[in-house]
C-alpha positions in Angstrom: 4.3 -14.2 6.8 3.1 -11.4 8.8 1.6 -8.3 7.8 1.3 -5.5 10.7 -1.1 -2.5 10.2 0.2 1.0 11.4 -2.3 2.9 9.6 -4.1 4.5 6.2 -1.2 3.3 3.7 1.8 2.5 5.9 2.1 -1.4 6.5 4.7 -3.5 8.4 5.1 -6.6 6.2 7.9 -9.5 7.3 8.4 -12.2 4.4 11.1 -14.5 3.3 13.0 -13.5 6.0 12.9 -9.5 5.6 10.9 -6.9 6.9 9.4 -4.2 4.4 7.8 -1.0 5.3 5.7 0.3 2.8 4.2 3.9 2.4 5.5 4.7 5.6 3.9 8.1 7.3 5.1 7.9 10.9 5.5 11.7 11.4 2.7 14.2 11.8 1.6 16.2 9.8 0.8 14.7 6.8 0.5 18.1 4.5 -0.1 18.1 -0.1 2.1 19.8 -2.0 3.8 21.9 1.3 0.2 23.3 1.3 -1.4 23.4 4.5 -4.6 25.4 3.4 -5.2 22.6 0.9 -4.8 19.3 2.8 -2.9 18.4 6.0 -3.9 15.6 8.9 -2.8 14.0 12.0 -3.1 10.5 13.5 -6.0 10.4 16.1 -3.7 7.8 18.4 -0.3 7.0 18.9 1.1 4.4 16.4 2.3 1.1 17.5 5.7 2.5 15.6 7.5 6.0 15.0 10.9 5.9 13.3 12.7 5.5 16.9 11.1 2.2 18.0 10.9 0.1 14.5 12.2 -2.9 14.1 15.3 -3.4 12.0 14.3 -2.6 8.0 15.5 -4.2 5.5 13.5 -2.5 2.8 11.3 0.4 2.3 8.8 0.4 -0.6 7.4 3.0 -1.9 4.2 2.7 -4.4 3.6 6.7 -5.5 5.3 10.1 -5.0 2.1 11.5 -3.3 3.1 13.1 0.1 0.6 10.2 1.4 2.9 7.3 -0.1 6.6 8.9 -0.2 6.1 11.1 3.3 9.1 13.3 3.1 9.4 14.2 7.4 9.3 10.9 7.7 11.6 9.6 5.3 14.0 12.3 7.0 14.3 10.3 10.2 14.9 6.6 9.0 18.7 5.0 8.3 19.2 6.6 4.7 21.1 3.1 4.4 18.1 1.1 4.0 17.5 0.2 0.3 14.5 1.4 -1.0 12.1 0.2 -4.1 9.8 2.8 -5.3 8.3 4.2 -8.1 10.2 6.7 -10.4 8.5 9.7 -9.1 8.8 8.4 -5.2 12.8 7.6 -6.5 13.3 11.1 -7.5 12.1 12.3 -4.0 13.8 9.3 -2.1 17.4 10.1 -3.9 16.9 14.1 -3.1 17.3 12.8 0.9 20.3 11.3 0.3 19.2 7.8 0.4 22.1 5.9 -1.2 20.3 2.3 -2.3 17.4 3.6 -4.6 16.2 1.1 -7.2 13.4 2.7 -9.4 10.7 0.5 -11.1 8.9 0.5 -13.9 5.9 -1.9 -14.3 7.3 -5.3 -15.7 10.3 -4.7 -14.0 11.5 -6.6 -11.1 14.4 -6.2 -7.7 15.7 -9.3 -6.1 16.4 -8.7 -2.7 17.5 -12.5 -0.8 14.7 -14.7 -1.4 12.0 -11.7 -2.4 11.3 -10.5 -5.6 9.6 -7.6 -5.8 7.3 -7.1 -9.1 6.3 -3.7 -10.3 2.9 -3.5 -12.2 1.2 -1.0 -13.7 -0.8 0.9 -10.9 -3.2 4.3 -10.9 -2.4 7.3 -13.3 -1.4 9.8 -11.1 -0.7 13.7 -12.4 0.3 12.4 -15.7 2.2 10.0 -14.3 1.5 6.1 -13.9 2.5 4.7 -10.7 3.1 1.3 -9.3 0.9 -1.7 -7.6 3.8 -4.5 -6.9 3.7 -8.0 -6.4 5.9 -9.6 -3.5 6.7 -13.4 -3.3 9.1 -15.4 -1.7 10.2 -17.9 -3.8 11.5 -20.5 -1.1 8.1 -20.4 0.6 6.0 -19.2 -2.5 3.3 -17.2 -0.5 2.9 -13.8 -2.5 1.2 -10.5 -1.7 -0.6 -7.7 -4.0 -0.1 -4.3 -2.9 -2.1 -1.4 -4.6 -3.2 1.7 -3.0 -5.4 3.0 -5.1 -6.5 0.8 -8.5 -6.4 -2.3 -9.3 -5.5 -2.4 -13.3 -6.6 -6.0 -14.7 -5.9 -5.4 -18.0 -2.2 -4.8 -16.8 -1.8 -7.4 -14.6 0.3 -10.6 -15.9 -1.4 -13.7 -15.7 1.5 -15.2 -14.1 -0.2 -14.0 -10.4 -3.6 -15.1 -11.1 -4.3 -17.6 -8.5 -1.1 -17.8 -7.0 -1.8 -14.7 -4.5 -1.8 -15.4 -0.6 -2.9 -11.5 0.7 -3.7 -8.8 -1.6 -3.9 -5.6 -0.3 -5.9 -2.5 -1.9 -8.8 0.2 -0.7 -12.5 -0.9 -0.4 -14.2 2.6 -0.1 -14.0 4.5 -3.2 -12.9 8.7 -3.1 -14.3 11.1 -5.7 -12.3 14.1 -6.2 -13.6 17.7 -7.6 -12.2 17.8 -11.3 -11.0 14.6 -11.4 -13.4 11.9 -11.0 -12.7 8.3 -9.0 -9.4 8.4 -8.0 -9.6 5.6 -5.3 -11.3 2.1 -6.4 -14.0 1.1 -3.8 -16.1 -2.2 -3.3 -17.3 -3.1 -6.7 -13.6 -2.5 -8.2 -11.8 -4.6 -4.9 -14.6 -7.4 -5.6 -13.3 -7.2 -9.4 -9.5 -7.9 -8.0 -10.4 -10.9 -5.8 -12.5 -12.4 -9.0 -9.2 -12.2 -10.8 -6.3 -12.9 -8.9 -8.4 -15.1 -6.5 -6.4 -14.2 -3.1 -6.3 -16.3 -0.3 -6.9 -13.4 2.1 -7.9 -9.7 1.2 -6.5 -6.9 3.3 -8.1 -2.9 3.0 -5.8 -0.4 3.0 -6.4 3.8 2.8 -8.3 3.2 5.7 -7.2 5.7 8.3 -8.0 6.8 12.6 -7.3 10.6 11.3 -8.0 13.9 11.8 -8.0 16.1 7.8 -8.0 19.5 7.5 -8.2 22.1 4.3 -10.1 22.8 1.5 -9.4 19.4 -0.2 -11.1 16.9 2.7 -14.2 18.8 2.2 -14.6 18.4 -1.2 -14.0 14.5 -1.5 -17.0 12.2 -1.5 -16.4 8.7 0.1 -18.1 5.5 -2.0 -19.2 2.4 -0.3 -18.3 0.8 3.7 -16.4 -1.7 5.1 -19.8 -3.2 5.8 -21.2 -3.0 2.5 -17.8 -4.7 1.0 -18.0 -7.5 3.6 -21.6 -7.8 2.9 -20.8 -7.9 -1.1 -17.9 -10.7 -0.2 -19.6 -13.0 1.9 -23.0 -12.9 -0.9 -19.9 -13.2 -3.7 -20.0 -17.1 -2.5 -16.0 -16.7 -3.2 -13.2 -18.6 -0.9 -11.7 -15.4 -0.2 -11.2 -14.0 3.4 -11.4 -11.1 4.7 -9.7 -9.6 7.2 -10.1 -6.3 9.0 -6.4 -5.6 11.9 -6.7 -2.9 13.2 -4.4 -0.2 13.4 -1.2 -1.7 15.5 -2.5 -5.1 14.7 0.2 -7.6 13.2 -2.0 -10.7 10.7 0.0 -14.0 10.7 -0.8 -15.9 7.8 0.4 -19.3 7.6 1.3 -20.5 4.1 -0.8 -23.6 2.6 0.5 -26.7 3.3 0.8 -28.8 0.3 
């Protein structure tokens, strides 16, 4: 397996034979709601991929329909042929481009694709709306990965995955928002994931080289460091790694020899 960092959400991720972009924001800017005064941002450096030099995809996966997960300008450039597994609310928007392979998922609900199945599960309430964390595992190979971009929901989590998870992805730094609270789990809720699916290897994501403008980056309050999760980890006396690529790195992660 081999997981490749591009930056914040947007991950490179080649298992059981296919590669999977996921949350993939490859064109500047990255702007809320069409609303430029409110929240837009750049990358800070070039990214090891834009939609003209990426690999062949097999699959695009798409957690939420936040312009941060489902990027429309970016969507716009890639093969609309490539199947795509999102979320309903990411569908909706993925459809509207004229994608013609859209499979939408519910949590509980799972897409075969080859030797990958791909395992929606219940992920953060967003505008009313839950959206999706997934599981992926190869089921030749077994190695499985967690993906969830912004909270990890035990309670909805099948026990069928506890224990059996090679990399889990998911933030570490927490983000308060005016009005609404925690919207983005930080260390204490990421130490709470690796004490219950026990992952071989943990992963941050939502960790971004960006510039934001707007009102909105002004007005969120950050929770926690990379250094105070690592430090919280290695005290935790748990088997779990952590690793830290950064942005163009690519992890290869060997399965366990049995």
């Amino acid at each position: 397996m081999k997981l490749t960092r591009i930056d914040l959400n947007s991950w490179l991720l080649e298992i059981a034979g296919l590669r999977v972009l996921i949350d993939p924001w490859l064109v500047d800017p990255l702007v809320f709601y069409g609303q430029p005064w409110l929240f837009s941002a750049s990358h800070l450096q070039p990214l090891v991929y834009t939609p003209a030099t990426l690999p062949k995809i097999d699959l695009i996966l798409i957690s939420q329909g936040l312009d941060d997960h489902c990027h429309k300008p970016t969507l716009e450039k890639l093969d609309r042929q490539i199947p795509v597994v999102a979320s309903p609310t990411a569908a909706k928007i993925v459809k509207s481009l004229g994608y013609t392979a859209v499979c939408s998922l519910t949590p509980g609900q799972t897409e075969i694709l080859g030797a990958l199945n791909i395992t929606a599960v219940t992920g953060a309430p967003v505008q009313g709306q839950v959206e999706n964390g997934y599981f992926l595992k190869d089921v030749e190979s077994g190695e499985t990965v967690y993906y969830e971009p912004h909270w990890f929901q035990s309670e909805k989590v099948t026990a069928q995955f506890q224990g059996t998870v090679d990399v889990a992805i998911a933030p570490i730094i927490g983000q308060v928002f005016p009005l609404l609270g925690q919207v983005i789990m930080g260390s204490t809720e990421a130490m709470h994931l690796i004490q219950t699916l026990h992952p071989r290897v943990f992963v941050p994501t939502s960790l971004g080289e960006i510039e934001a403008r707007g009102i909105l980056p002004m007005l969120i309050r950050s929770i926690g460091s990379v250094e105070e999760f690592s430090d919280r980890l290695a005290a935790s006396g748990l088997k779990t790694q952590l690793l830290l690529p950064a942005a163009g790195e690519t992890l290869a992660i060997e399965p366990i020899k049995l």
